[in-house]
Backbone as CSV, one residue per row, in Angstrom:
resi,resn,N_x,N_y,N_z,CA_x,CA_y,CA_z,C_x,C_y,C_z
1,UNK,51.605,103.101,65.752,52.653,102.165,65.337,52.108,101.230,64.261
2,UNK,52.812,101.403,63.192,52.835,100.447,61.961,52.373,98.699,62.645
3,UNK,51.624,97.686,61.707,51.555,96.824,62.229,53.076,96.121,62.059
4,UNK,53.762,96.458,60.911,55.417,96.361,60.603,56.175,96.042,61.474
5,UNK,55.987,97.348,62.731,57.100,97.780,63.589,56.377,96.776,65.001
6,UNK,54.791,96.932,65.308,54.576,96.065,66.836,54.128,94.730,66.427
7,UNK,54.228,94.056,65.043,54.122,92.704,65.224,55.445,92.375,65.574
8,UNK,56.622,92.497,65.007,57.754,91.322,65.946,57.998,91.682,66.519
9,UNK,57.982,93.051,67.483,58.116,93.326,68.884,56.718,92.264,69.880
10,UNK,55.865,92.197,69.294,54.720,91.270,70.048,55.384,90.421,70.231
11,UNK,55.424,89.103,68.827,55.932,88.414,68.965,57.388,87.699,69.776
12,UNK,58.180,88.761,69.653,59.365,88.462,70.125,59.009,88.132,71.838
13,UNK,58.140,89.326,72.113,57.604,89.393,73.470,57.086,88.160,73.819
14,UNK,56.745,87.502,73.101,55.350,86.026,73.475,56.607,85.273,73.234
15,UNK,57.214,84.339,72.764,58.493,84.228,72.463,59.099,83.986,74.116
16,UNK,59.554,84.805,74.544,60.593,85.018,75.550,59.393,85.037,76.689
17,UNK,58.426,85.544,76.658,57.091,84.835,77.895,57.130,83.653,78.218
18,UNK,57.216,82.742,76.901,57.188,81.438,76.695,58.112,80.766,77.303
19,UNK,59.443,81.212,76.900,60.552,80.206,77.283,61.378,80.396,78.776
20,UNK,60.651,81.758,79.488,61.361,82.322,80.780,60.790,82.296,81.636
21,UNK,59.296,82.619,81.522,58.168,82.320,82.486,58.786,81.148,83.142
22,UNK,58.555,80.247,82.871,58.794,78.621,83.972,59.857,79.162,84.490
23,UNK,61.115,79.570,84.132,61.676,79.529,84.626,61.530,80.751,86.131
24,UNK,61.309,81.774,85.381,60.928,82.994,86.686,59.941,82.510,87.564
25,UNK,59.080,81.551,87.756,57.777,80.872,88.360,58.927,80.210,89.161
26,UNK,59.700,79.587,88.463,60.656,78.434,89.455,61.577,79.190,90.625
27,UNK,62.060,80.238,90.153,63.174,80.879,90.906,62.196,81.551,92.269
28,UNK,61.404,81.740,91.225,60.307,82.639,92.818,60.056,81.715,93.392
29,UNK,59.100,80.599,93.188,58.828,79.494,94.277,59.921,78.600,95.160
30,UNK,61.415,79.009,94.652,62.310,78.470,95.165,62.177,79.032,96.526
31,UNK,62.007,80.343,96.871,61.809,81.643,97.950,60.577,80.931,99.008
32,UNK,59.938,80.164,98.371,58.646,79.933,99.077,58.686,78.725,100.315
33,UNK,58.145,79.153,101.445,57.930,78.475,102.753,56.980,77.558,102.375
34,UNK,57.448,76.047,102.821,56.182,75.080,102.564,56.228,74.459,100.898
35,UNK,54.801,74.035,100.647,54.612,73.361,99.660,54.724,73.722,98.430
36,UNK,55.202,73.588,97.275,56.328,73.958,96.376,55.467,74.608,95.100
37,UNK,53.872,74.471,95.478,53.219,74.601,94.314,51.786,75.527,95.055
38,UNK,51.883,76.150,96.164,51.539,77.425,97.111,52.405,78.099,97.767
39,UNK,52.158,79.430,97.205,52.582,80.296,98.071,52.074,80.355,99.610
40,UNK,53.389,80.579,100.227,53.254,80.559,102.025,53.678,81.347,102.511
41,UNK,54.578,82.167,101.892,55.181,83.569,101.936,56.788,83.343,101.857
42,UNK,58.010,84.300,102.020,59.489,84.099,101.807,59.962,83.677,102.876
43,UNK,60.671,82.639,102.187,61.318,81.584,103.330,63.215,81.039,102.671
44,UNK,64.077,80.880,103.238,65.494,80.605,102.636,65.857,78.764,102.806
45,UNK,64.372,78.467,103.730,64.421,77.197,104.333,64.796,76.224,103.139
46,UNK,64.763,76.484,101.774,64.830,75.589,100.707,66.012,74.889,100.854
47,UNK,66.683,76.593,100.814,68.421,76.605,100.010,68.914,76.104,100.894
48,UNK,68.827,76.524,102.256,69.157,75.489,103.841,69.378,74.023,103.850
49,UNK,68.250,73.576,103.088,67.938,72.263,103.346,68.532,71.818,101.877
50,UNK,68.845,72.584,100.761,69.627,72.479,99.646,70.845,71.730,99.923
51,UNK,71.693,72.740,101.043,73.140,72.519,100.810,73.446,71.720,102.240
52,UNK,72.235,71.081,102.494,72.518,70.413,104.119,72.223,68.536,103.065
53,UNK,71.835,68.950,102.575,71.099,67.225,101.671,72.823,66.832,100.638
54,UNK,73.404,65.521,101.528,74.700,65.264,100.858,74.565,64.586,99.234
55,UNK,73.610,64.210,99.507,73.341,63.602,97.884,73.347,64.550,96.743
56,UNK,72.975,65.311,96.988,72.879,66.774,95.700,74.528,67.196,95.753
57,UNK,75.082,67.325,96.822,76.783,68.080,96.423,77.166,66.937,95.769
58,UNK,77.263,65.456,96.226,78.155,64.568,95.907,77.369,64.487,93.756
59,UNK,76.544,64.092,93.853,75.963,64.281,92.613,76.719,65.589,91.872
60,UNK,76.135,66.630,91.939,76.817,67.942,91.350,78.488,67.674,91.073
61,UNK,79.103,67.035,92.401,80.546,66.805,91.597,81.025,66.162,90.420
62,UNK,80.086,64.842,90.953,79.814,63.667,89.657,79.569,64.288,88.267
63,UNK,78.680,65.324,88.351,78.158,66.176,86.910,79.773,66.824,86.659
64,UNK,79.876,67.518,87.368,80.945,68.569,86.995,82.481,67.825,86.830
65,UNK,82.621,66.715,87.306,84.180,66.175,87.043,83.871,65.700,85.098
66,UNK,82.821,64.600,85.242,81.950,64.457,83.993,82.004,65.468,82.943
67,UNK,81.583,66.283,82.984,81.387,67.416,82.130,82.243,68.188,81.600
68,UNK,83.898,68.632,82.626,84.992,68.661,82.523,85.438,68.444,81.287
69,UNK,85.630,67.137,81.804,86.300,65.997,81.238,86.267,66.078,79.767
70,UNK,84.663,65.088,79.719,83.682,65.181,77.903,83.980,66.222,77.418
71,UNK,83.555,67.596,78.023,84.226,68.744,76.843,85.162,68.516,76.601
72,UNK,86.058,68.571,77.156,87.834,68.924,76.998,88.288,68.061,75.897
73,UNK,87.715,66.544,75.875,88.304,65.433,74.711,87.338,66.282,73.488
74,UNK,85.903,66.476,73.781,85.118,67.068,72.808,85.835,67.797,71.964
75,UNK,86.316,68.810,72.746,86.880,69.955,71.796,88.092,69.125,71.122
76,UNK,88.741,68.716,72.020,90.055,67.905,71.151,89.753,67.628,69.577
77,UNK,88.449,66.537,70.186,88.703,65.660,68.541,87.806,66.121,67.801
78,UNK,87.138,66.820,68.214,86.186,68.396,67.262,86.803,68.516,66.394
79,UNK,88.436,69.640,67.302,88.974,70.184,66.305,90.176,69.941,65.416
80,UNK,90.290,68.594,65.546,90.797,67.619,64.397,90.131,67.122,63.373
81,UNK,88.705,66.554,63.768,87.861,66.273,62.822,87.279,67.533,61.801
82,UNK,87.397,68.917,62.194,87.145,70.030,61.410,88.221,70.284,60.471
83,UNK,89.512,70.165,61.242,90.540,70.520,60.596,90.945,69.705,59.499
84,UNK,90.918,68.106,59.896,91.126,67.791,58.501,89.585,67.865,57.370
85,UNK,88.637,67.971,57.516,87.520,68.127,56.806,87.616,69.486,56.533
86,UNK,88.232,70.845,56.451,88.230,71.613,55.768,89.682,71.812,55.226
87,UNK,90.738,71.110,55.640,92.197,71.491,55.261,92.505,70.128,54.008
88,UNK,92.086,69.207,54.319,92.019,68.196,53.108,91.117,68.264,52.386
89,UNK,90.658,68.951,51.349,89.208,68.954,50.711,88.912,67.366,49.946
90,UNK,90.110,66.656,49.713,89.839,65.303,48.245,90.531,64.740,49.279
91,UNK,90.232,63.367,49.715,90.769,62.211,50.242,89.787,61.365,50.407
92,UNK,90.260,59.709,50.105,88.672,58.162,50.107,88.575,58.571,51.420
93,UNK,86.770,58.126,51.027,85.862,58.542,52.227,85.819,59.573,52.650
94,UNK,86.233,60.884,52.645,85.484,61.709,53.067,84.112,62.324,53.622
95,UNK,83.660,61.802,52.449,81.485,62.300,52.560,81.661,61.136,53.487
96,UNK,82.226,59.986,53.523,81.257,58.776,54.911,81.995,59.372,56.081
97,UNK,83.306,59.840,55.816,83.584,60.575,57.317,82.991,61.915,57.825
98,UNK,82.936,62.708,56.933,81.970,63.586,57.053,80.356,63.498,57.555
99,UNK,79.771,62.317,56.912,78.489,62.366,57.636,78.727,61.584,58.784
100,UNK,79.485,60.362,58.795,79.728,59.411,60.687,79.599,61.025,61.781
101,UNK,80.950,62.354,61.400,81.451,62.554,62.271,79.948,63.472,62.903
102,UNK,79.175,63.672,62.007,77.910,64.615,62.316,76.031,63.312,62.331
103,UNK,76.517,62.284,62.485,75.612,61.271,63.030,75.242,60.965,64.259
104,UNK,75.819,61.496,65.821,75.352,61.688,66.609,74.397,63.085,66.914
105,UNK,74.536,63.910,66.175,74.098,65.080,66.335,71.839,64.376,65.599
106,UNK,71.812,63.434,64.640,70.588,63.722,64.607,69.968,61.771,64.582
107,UNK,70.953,61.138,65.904,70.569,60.250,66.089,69.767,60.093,67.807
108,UNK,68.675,59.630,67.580,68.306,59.488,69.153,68.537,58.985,70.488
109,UNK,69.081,59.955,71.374,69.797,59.850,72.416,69.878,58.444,73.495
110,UNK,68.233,57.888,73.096,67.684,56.364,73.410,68.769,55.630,72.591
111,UNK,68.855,55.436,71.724,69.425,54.870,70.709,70.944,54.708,71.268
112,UNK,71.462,55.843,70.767,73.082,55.981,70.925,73.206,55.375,72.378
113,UNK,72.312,55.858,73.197,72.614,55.154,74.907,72.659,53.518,74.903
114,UNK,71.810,53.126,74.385,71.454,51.211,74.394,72.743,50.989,73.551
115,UNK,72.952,51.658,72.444,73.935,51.291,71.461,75.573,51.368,72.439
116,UNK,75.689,52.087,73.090,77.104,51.841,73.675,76.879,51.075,74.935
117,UNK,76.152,51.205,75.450,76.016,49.706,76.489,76.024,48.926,75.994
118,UNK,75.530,47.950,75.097,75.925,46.867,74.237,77.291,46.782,74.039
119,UNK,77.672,47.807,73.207,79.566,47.862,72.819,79.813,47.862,74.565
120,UNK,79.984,48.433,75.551,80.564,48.139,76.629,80.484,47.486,77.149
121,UNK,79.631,46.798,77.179,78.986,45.562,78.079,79.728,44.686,77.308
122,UNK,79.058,44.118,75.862,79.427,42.838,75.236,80.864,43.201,74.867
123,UNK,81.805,43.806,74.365,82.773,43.895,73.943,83.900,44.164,74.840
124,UNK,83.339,45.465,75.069,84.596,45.089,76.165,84.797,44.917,77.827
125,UNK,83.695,44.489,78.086,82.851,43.764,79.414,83.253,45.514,80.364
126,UNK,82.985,46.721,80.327,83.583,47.374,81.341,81.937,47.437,81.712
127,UNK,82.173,47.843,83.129,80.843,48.336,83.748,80.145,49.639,84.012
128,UNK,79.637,50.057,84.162,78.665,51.197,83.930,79.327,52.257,85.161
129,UNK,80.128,53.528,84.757,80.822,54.175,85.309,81.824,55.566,85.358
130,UNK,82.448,56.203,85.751,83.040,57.417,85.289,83.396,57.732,83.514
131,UNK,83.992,56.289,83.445,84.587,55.864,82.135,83.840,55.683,80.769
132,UNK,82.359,55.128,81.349,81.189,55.003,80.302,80.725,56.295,79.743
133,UNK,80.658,56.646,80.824,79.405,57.993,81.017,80.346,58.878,80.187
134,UNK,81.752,59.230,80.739,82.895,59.820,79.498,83.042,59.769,78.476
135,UNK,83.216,58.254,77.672,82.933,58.257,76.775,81.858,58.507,75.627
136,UNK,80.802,58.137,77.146,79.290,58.630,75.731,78.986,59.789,75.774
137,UNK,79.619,60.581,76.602,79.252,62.211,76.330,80.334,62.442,75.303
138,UNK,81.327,62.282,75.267,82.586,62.957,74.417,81.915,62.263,73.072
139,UNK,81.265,61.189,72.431,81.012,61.046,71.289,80.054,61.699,71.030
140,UNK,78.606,62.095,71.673,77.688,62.988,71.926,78.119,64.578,70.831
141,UNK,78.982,64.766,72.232,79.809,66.288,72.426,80.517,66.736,70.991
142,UNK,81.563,65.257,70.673,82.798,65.963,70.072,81.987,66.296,68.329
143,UNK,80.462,65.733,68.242,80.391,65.891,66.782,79.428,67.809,67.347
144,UNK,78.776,68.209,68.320,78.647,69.696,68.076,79.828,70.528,68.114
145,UNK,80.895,69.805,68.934,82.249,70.664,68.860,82.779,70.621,67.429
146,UNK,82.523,69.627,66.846,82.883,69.818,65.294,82.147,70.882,64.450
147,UNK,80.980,70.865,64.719,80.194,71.865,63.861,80.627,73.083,64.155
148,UNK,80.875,73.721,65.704,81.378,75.027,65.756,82.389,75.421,65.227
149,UNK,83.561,74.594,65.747,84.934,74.893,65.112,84.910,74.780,63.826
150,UNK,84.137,73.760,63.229,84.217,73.898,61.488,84.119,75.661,60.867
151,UNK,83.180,75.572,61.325,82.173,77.026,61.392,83.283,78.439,60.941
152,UNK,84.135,77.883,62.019,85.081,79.484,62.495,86.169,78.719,61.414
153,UNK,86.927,77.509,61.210,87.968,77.390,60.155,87.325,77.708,58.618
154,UNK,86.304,77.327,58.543,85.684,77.970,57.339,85.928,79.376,56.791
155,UNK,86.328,80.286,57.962,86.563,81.807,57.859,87.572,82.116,57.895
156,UNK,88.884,81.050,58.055,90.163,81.291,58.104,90.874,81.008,56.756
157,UNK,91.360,81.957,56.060,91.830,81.830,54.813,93.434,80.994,54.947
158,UNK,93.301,80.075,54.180,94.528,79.354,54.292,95.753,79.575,54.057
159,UNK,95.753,81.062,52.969,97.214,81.990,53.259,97.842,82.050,54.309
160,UNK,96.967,82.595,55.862,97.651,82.919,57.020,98.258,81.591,57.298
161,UNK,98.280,80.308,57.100,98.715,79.313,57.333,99.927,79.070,56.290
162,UNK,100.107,79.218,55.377,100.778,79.299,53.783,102.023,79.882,54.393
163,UNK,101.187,81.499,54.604,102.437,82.454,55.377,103.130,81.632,56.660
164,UNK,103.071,81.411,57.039,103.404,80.810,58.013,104.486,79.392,57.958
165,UNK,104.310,78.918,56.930,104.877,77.897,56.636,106.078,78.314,55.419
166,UNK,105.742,79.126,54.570,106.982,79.973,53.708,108.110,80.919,54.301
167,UNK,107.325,81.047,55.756,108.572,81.820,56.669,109.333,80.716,57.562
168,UNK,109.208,79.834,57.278,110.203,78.560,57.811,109.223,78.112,59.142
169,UNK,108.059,78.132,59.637,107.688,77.334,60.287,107.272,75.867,60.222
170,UNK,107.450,75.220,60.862,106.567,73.696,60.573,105.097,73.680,60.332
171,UNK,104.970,72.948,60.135,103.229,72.749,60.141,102.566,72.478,61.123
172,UNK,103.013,71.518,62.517,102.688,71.999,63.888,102.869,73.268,63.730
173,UNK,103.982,73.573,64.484,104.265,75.271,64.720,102.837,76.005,64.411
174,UNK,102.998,76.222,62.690,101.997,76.878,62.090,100.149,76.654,62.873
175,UNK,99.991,75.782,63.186,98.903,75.316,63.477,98.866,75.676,64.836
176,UNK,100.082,75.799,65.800,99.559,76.151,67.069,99.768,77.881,67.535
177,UNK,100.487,78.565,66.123,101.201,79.710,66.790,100.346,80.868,65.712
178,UNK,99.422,80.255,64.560,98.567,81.088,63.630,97.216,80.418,63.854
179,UNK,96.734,79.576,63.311,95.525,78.784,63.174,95.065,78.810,65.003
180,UNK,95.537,78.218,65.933,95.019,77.801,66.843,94.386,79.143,67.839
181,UNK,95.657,80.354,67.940,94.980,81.650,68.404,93.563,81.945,67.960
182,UNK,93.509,82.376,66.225,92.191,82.527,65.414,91.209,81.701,66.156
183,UNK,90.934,80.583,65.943,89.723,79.425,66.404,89.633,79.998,67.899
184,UNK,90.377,80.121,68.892,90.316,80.429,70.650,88.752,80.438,70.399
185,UNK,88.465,81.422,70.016,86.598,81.889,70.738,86.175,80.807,70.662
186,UNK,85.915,80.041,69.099,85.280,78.944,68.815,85.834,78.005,69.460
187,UNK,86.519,77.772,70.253,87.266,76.614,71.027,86.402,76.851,72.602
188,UNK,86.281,77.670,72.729,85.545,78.244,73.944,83.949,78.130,73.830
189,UNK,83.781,78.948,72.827,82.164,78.068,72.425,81.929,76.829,72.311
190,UNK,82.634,76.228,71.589,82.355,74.639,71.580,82.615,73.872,72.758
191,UNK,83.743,74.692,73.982,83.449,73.519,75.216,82.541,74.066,76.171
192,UNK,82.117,75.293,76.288,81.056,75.693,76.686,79.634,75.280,76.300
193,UNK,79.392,74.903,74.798,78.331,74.155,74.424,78.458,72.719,74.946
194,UNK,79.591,72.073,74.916,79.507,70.917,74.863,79.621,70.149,76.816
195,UNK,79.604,70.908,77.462,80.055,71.299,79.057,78.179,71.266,78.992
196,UNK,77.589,72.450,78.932,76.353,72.472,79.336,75.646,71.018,78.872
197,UNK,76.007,70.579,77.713,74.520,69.144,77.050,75.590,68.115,77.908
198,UNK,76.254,68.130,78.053,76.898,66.994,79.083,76.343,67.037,80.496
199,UNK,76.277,68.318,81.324,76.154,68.450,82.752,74.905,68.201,82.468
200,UNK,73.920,68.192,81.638,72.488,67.970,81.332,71.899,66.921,81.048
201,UNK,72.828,65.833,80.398,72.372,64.720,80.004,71.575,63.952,80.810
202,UNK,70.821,63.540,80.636,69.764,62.167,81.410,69.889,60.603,80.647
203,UNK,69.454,61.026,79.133,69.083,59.393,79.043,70.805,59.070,78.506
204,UNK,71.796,58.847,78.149,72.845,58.395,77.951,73.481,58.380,79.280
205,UNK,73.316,58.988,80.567,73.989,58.964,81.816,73.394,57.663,82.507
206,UNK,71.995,57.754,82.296,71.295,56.616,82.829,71.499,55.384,81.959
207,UNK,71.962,55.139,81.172,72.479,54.006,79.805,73.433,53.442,80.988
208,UNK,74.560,54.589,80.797,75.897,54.099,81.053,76.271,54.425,82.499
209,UNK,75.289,54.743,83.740,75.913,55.246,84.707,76.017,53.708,85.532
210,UNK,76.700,53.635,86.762,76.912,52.732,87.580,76.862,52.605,89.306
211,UNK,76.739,51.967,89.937,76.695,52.036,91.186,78.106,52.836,91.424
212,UNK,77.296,54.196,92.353,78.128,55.222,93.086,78.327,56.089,92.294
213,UNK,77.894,56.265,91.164,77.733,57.349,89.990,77.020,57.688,89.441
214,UNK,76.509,58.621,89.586,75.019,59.354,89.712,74.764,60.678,89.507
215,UNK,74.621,61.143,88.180,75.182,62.599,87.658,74.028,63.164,88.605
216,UNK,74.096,64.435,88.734,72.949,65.452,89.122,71.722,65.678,88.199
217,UNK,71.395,65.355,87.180,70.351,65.347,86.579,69.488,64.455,86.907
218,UNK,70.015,63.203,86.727,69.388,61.795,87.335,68.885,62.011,88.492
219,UNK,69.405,62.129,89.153,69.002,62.180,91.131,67.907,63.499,91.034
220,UNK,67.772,64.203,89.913,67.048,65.759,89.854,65.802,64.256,89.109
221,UNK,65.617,63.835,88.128,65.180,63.139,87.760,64.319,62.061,88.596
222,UNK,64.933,61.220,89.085,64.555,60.311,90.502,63.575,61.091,91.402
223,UNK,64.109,62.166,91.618,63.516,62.769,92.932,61.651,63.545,91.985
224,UNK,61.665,64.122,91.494,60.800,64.242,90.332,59.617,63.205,90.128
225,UNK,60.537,61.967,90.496,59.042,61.076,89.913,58.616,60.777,91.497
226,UNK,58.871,61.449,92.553,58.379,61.211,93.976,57.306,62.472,93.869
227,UNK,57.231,62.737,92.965,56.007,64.249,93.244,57.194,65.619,93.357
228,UNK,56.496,66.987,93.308,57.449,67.869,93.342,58.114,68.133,94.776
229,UNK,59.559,68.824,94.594,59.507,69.063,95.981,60.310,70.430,96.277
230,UNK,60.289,70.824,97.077,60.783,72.169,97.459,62.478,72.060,97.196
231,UNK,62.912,71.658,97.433,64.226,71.605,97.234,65.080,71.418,95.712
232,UNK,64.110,70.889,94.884,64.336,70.972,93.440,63.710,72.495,92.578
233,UNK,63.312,72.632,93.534,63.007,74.148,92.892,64.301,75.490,92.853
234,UNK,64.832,74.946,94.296,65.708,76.006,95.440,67.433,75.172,94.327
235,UNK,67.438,74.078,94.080,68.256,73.429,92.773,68.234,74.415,91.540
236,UNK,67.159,74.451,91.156,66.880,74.630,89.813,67.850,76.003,90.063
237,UNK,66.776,76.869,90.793,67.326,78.781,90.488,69.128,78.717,91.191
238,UNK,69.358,77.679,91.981,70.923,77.916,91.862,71.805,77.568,90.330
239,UNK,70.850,77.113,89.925,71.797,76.271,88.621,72.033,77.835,87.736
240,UNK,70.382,78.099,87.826,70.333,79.204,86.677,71.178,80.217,86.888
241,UNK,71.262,80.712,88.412,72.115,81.778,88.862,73.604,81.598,88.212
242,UNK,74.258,80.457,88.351,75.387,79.974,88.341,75.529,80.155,86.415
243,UNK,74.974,79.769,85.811,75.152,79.962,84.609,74.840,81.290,84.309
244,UNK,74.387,81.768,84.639,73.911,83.202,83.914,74.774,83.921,84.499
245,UNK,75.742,83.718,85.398,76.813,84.715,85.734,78.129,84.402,85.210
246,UNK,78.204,82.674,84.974,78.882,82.657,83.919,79.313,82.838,82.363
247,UNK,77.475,83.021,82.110,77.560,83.199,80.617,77.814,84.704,80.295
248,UNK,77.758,85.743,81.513,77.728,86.882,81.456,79.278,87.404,81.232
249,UNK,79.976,86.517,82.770,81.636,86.602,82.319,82.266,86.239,81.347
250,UNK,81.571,85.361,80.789,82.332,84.511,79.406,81.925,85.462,78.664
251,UNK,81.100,85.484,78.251,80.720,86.786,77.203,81.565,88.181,77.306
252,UNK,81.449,88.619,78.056,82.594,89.980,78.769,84.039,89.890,78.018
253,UNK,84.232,88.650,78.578,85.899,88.291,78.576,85.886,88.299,76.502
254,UNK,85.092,87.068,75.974,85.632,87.133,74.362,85.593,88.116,73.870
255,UNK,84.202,89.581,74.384,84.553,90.499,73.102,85.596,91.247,74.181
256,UNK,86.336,91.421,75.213,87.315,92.082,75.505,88.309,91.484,74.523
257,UNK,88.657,90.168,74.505,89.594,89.540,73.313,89.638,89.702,72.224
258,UNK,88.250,89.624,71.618,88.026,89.774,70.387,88.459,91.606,69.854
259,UNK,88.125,92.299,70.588,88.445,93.475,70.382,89.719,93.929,70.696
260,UNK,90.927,93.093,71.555,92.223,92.961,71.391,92.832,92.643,70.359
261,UNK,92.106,91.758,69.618,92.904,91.076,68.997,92.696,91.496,67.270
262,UNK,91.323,92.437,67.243,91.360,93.524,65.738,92.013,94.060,66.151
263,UNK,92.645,95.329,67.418,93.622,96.071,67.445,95.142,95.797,67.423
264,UNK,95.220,93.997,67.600,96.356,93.855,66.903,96.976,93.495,65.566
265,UNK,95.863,93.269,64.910,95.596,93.232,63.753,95.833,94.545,63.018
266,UNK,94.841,95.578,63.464,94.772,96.546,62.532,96.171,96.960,62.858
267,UNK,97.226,97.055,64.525,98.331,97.813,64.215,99.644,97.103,63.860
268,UNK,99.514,95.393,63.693,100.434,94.856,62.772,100.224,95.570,61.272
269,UNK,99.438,95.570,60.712,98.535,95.912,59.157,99.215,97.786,58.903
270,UNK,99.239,98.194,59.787,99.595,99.704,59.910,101.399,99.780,59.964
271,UNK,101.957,98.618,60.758,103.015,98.523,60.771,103.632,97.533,59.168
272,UNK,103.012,97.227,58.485,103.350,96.370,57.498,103.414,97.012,56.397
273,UNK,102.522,98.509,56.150,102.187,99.253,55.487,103.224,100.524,55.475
């Protein structure tokens, strides 16, 4: 073999050693009886003591109502902020709205966290809570949901919208019955991206969180600085399980769509012809 052909097969190999190992080390020791950093042989006692410990479900909800939520506005004002930044090309301010709307994306998460506790605290006195934590993920969120959806309107030629509007539709209409189908995937990617860095967050949850609200990262966090423990391990490989069977269905499902939706393409195009 050419050095051509087994250097980026090496590499790729060292690569994916790198970034999966911990994780395959974690899922196995989740299995393990006893102390979290020796093997003692296979034991389920983790996951037992996983889903018997009320603080981890009540937490996990906290993440997941949270996470919900932040995507869902994410994507909202994503895909407004894309839409008019590629459908208005000339209007004042643009470039300063354009760079604001992509300034959380390479500002530090320390930062942006102290920075809206201040605005919440001093301004508008609310306290540290469902409502905080919402808001600072959805500003977080809604500027990567912008980048995706930009991404995919970038590829949408503005005829199909044109058409749409010369056959007597409105411009809502047009936007929810041409434009909005097209984007779907990217609407799905972007709250799927923006769902995972939310259910993940630490330092902006801990900014803005409040008594009785306590995402699952934090309390994964907390428990962490007590030394390791068996039960954050038997955490971890449920998380991974749970995503990787979702990312598997999600994946499944768009190119089943995606491949619906060239065949309705190609047999509108056949019928037009």
């Amino acid at each position: 073999m050419t050095p051509s052909k087994w250097f980026p097969r090496t590499w790729m190999t060292l690569v994916y050693a790198f970034l999966y190992t911990p994780i395959l080390i974690m899922i196995v020791f989740s299995f393990n009886k006893g102390r979290p950093t020796q093997w003692r042989g296979f034991s389920l006692e983790n996951y037992e003591l996983l889903f018997k410990t009320p603080e981890i479900g009540s937490s996990l909800w906290v993440s997941l109502k949270i996470a919900i939520v932040a995507a869902s506005l994410s994507v909202i004002i994503g895909t407004l902020i894309a839409f008019v930044l590629n459908r208005y090309r000339k209007f004042p301010g643009k470039t300063l709205f354009a760079g604001m709307s992509s300034t959380p994306l390479v500002m530090p998460e320390v930062v942006l966290g102290l920075a809206l506790l201040l605005v919440f605290k001093t301004l508008f006195k609310l306290e540290g809570g469902y409502l905080t934590i919402i808001l600072g993920h959805t500003l977080l969120g809604a500027a990567y949901a912008c980048v995706v959806i930009r991404a995919r309107f970038s590829e949408i030629p503005p005829a199909y919208e044109e058409a749409a509007l010369d056959l007597g539709a409105k411009p809502l209409a047009a936007f929810f019955l041409v434009v909005l189908p097209l984007i779907a995937q990217s609407l799905m990617s972007a709250w799927l991206l923006v769902f995972t860095i939310s259910f993940d967050d630490v330092v902006i949850s801990q900014f803005l969180s409040g008594p009785g609200v306590k995402p699952l990262p934090n309390v994964i966090l907390d428990n962490a600085r007590q030394g390791a423990k068996p039960i954050l391990n038997a955490l971890g490989a449920m998380i991974v399980f749970v995503v990787s069977a979702a990312l598997i269905a999600g994946s499944i499902w768009m190119q089943k769509r995606e491949k619906r939706m060239q065949r309705e393409i190609a047999a509108a195009y056949r019928d037009a012809t």
